[in-house]
C-alpha positions in Angstrom: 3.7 113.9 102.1 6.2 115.6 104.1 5.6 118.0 107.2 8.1 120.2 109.4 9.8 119.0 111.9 12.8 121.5 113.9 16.3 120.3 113.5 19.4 121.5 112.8 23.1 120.3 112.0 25.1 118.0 114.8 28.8 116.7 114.4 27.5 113.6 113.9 25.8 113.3 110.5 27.9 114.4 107.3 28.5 118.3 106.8 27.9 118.1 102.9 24.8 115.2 102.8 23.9 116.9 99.0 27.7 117.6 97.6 27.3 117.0 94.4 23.3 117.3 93.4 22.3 120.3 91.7 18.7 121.6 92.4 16.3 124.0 90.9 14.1 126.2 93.7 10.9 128.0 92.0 9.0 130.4 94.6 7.6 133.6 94.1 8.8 134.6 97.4 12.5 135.9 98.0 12.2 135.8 101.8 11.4 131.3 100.9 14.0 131.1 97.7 17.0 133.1 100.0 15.9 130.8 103.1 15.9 127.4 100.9 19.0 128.4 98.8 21.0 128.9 102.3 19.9 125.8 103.6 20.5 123.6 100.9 23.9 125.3 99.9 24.7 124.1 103.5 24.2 120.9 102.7 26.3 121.2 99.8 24.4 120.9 97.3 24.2 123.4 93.8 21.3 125.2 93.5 19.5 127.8 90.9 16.7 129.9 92.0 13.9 130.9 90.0 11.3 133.1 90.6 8.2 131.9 88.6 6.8 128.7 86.1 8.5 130.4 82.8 12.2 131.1 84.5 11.8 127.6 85.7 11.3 126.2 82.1 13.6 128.1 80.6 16.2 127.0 83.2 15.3 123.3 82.8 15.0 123.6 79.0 19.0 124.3 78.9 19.7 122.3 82.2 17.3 119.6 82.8 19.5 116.5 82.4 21.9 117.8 84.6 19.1 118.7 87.3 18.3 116.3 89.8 15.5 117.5 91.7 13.1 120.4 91.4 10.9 121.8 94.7 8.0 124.1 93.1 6.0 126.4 94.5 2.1 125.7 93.6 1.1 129.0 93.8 2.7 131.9 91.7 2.1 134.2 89.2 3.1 134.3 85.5 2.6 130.4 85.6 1.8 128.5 88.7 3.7 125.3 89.7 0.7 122.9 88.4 1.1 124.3 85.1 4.8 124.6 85.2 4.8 120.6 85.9 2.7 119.8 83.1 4.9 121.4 80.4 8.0 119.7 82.1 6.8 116.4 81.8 4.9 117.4 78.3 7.0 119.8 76.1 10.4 119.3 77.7 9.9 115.5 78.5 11.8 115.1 81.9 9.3 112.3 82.8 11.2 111.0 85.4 13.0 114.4 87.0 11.5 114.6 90.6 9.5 117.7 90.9 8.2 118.5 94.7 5.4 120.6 94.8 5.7 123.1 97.7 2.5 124.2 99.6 1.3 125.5 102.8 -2.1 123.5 101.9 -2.2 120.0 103.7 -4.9 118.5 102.1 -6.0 114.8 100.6 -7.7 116.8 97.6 -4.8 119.3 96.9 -2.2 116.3 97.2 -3.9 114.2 94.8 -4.2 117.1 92.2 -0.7 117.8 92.1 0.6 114.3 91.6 -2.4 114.3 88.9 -0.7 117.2 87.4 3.0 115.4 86.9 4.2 116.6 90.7 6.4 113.6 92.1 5.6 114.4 96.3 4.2 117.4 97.9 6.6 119.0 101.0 4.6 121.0 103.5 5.8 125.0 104.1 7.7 125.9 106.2 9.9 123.3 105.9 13.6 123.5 107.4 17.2 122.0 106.8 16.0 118.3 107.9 13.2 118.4 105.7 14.5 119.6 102.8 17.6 117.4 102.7 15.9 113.9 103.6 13.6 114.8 100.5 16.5 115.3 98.2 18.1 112.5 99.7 14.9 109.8 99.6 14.8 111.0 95.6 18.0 111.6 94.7 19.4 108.9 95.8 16.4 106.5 95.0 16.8 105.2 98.8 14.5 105.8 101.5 16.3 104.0 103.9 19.7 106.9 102.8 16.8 109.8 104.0 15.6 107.7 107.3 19.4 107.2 108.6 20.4 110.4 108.0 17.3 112.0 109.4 18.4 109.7 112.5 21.5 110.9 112.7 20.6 115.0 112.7 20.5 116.7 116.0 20.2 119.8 117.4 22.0 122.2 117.5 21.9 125.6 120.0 23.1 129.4 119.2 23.9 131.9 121.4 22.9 135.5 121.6 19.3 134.8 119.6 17.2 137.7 120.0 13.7 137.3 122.2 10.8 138.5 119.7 7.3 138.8 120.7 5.2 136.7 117.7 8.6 134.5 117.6 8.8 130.6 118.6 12.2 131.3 119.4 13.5 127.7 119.4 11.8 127.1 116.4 13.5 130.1 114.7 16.7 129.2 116.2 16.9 125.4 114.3 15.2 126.7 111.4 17.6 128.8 110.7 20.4 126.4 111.7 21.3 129.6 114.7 22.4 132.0 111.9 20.5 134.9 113.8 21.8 137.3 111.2 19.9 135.7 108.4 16.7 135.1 110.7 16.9 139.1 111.1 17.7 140.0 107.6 14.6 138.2 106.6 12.4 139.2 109.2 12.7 143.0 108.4 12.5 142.1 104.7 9.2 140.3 105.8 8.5 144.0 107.0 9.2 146.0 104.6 7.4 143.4 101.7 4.0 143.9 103.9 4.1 147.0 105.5 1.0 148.4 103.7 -0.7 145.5 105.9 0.1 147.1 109.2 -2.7 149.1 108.6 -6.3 148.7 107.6 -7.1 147.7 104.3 -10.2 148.5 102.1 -12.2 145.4 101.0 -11.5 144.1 97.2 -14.1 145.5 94.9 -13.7 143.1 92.0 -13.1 139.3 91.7 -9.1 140.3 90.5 -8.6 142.5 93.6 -10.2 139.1 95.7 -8.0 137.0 93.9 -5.1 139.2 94.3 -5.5 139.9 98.2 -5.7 135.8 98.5 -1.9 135.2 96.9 -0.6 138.1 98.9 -1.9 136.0 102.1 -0.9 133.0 100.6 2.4 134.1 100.2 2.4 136.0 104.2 1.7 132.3 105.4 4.8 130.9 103.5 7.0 133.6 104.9 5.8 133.9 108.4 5.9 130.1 109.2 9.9 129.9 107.8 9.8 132.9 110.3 8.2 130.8 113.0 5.4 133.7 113.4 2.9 130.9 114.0 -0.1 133.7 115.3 0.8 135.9 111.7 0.7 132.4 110.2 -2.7 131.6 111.4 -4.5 135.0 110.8 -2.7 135.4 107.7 -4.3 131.9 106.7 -7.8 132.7 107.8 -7.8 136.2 105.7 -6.3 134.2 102.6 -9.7 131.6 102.7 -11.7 134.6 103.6 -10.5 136.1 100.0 -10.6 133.1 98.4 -14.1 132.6 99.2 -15.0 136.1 98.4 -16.5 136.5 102.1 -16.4 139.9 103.1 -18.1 139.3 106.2 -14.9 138.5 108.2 -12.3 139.8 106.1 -12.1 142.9 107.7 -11.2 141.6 111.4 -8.6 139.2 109.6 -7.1 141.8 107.8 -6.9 143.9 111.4 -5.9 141.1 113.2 -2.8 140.4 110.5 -2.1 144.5 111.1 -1.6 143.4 114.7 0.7 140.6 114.7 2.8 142.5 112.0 2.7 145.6 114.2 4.3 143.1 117.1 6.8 142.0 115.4 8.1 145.9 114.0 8.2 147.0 117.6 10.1 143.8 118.7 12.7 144.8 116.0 13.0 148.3 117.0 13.4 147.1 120.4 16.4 145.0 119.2 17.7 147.7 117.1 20.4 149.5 120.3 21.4 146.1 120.6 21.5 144.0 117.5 23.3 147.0 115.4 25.8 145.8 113.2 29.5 147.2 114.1 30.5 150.5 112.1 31.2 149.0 108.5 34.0 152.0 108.3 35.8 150.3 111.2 36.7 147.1 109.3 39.6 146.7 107.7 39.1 147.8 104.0 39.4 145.6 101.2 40.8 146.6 97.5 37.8 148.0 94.8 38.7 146.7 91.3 36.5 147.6 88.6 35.7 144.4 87.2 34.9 143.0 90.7 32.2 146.1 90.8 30.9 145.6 86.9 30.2 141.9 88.1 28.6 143.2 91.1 26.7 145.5 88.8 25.6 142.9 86.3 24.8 140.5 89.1 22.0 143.0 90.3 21.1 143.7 86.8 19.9 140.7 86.3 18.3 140.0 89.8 20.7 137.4 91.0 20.8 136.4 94.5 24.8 135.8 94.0 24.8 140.0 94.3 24.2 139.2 98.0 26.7 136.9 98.8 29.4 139.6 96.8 28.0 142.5 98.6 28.3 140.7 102.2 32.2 140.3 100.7 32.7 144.0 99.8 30.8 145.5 102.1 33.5 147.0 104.1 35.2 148.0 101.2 31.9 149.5 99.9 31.6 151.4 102.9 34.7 153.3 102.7 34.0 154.5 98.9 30.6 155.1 99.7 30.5 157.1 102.7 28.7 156.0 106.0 25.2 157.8 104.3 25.1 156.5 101.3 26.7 152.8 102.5 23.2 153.5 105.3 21.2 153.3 102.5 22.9 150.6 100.3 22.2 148.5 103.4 18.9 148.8 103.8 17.8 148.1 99.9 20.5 145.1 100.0 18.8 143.4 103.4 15.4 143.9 101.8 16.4 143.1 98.4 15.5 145.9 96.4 18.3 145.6 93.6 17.0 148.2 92.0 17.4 150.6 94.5 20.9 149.5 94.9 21.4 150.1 91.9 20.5 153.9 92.0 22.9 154.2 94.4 26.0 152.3 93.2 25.5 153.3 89.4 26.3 156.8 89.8 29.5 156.1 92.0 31.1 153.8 89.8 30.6 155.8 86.7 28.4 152.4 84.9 25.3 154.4 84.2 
């Protein structure tokens, strides 16, 4: 069972420890998939992102001999992670692929269920770069002693310029996300705009689906603060999801307000940071060359919901932004950093004459 521990890269450890392993990262959460996906590309290893049980299969139905290690989310929708195990191990019969369940439960009970269900370890959210790559390495590699030396070779490293953040553990966020303060932010205010119906009150469910519904939505606010090293969101947002899950009303309601609260905190520390922490003019860069098939791959890319259409939009941007004009690049911005493709694509559909 593995828990979180705060460490990032040091000279002295290799700079690729995965090159070469390719990995499959179910989550229902974007905010945990973008964060993993980052971390473990770092590492150097391949990795495909899926967003549910059913993408999962049909990824490792085509690619499952080629896979070498699978972390799964326990709880999703469409088909949860213990199913999802059970059908990898049954129908596809990839008895021996290494499937880590991922959960922000650290229980006896819930850790004995999953490896009932086919799981092969249980990693314990939020986890971070030294977690995630001494997992892959103790699998992978079939050596636990490969994961301990490495894990004794990984130090800290420090970043300047990290912003201050009330609800933050700033040197928590700082490792976690290996001092890449842009990608800590980016997340952050995607956490924001994901739950912003939460910063206020909230009526009470008013049928067992609503219950159920408000628990995964907490469920999934735990995941996402504690990779955001909001440990007060974490802990309110973990009380209201038991509250739901037990169908209590009587304390639900203060929960909820208190999870208002600590998301309410951490808007106005981002507005605070906003003068500051502005990215320079896009316009001022120097522009890059537009060809059509580089923007019809862009296109397809957000079509079909792949996180690649972040990594090529962070390479065109400044191109972008002198096609686009600054109001229209404004508001391709803002639905790329909270990762509403579809909105982006309203916007760069009419412009590049795809529609």
């Amino acid at each position: 069972m593995r828990s979180e521990s705060s460490v990032s890269i040091s000279p002295a450890v290799p700079a690729a420890p995965l090159q070469g392993i390719q990995l499959l990262v179910v989550d229902d959460s974007k905010i945990n998939l973008l964060v993993a996906e980052k971390l473990l590309l770092h590492a150097g290893a391949s990795v495909h992102l899926a967003e549910d049980g059913c993408a999962a299969l049909a990824w490792l139905k085509h690619n499952g001999q080629e896979t070498d290690l699978v972390f799964l989310d326990v709880q999703m929708p469409v088909m949860d992670g213990l199913t999802a195990v059970g059908l990898i191990r049954s129908e596809l019969g990839l008895q021996y692929l290494p499937v880590i369940a991922m959960t922000g439960a650290d229980s006896d009970e819930e850790m004995a269920h999953a490896l009932a269900c086919g799981m092969t370890d249980h990693l314990i959210k939020p986890f971070n770069y030294k977690t995630l790559v001494s997992v892959v390495l103790q699998y992978v590699s079939k050596s636990a002693e490969s994961a301990v030396s490495w894990v004794a070779g990984a130090g800290i490293s420090d970043a300047a310029d990290w912003p201050e953040i009330a609800g933050i553990d700033t040197p928590k966020a700082k490792n976690g996300y290996m001092g890449d303060r842009d990608s800590f932010l980016k997340q952050l205010r995607r956490l924001l705009v994901e739950f912003e119906h939460f910063q206020t009150s909230q009526p009470l469910p008013v049928d067992q689906q609503a219950w159920r519904e408000l628990a995964m939505q907490m469920h999934k606010l735990v995941g996402n603060a504690g990779l955001l090293a909001a440990p007060a969101l974490t802990t309110v947002a973990r009380r209201a999801e038991w509250l739901a899950k037990a169908g209590e009303a009587q304390g639900l309601s203060a929960a909820l307000q208190e999870v208002a609260a600590q998301l309410l905190l951490l808007k106005q520390g981002m507005s605070a940071l906003a003068p500051k922490q502005a990215d320079p003019s896009p316009c001022a860069q120097t522009p890059l060359t537009l060809d059509r098939a580089t923007v019809v791959d862009w296109v397809h890319e957000l079509e079909s919901q792949n996180f690649s259409a972040v990594k090529r939009f962070a390479v065109l941007k400044s191109a972008l932004a002198v096609a686009l004009g600054t109001e229209r690049m404004s508001e391709l911005t803002t639905a790329m950093d909270g990762l509403e493709f579809e909105r982006a694509l309203a916007i760069v559909r009419p412009w590049s004459g795809l529609e």
